[in-house]
C-alpha positions, 0 to 999 in steps of 0.5 A, a space after each residue: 143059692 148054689 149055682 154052676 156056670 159051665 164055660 167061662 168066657 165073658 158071659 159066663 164068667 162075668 155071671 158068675 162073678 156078679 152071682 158070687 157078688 151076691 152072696 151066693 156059692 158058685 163052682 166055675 167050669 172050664 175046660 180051659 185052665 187060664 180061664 179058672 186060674 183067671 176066676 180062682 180069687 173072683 168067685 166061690 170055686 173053680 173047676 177044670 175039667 171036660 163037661 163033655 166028658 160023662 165022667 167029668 160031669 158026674 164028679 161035680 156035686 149034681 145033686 146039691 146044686 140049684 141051678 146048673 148054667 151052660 154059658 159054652 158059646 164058642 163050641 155049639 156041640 160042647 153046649 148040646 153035649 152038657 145040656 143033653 148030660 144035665 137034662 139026663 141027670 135031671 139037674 133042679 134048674 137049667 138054663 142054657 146060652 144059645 148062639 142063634 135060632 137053630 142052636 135054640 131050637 135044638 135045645 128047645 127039643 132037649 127039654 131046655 126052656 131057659 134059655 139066655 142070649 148075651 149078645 141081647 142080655 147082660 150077665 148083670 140082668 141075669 144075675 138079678 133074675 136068678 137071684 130076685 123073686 118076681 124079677 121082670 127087668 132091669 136098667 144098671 145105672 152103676 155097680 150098685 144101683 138100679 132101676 127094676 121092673 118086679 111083680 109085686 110080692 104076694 104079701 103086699 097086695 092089697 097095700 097102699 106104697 104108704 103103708 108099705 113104706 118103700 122109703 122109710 122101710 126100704 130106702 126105695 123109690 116107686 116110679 111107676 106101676 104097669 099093669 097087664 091089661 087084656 084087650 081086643 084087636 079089630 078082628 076079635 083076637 085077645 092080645 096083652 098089653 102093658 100099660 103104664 100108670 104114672 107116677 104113685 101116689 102114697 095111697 095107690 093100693 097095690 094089685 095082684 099082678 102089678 108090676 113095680 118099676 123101682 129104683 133103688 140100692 140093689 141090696 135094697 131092691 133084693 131085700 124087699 123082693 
């Protein structure tokens, strides 16, 4: 996939790091040129230009690129700006930083229904979700192994882990299946919970909507996504 990560102080930069880690391409943008030099030999390519700038933004490949990040955080005005020009130029995907509620709520009038929090979110669990189908969270046990929490793909509903072969196949580990179950409260309100279901056995049979805690390669993970 192409991605663009405008702004690259810590959260941006270490996003686009582990995107381009991940095989993917990814144009890094800043308007400060120590932080492109820094990235030069990290990532895909970088930019240094004003994204606030209409002119700037229009020269980077808009039409090309599936997913447009605006990592700006120290500059709340900045963040607007380019959400407002991304949402104008009507970009394939777009998620944005927000540094409180009210930032939140603004881009939210904007149009921006993606939004990320570093201060509550890492860059790594990002970077999964960008890149995993089904992707619900994540635990980074190091560089290159995690535990995942996805939805079960599509193909494999109706299949029992052993038919599956999670570890013979994928050189996985199921831990657990959770289960979104509707329930009522004592006043007649639907609420959602999520229940856990243990350790799965070899002929548990999969069901649309489980979720799948996984632990495993993240290459490994990736590919059986």
């Amino acid at each position: 996939m192409k991605f663009i990560v405008i702004g690259l102080g810590n959260f941006g930069a270490s996003l686009a790091e582990k995107l381009s880690a991940q095989g993917n391409e990814v144009i890094g943008v800043d308007r400060q040129l120590a932080k492109v030099t820094a990235l030069k030999e990290k990532i895909t390519h970088t930019i240094c230009l004003d994204a606030t700038d209409e002119t700037a933004f229009h020269s980077l490949p808009l039409k090309n690129t599936d997913v447009f990040v605006v990592a700006i955080g120290e500059d709340e005005g900045a963040n607007i700006m380019v959400n407002a020009l991304c949402k104008e130029a009507n970009v394939k995907r777009l998620i944005s930083r927000a540094v409180n509620r009210l930032h939140e709520k603004v881009l939210g009038a904007l149009g921006v229904s993606e939004i990320a929090h570093p201060e509550e979110e890492s860059a790594e669990r990002w970077s999964k979700r960008l890149c995993m189908t089904g992707f619900v969270d994540s635990f980074e046990l190091n560089s290159n192994y995690s535990i995942v929490e996805a939805i079960v793909p599509k193909k494999y509903v109706g299949q029992t882990i052993q038919e599956i072969g999670f570890r013979e196949k994928y050189e996985l580990l199921v831990l657990t299946i959770l289960k979104n179950t509707e329930k009522k409260t004592s006043f007649g309100k639907s609420v959602v919970t999520t229940v856990l279901h243990g350790i799965p056995r070899p002929d548990t049979r999969l069901q649309e909507g489980d979720i799948l805690a996984i632990y495993g390669y993240n290459d490994h993970i990736k590919s059986f996504l």
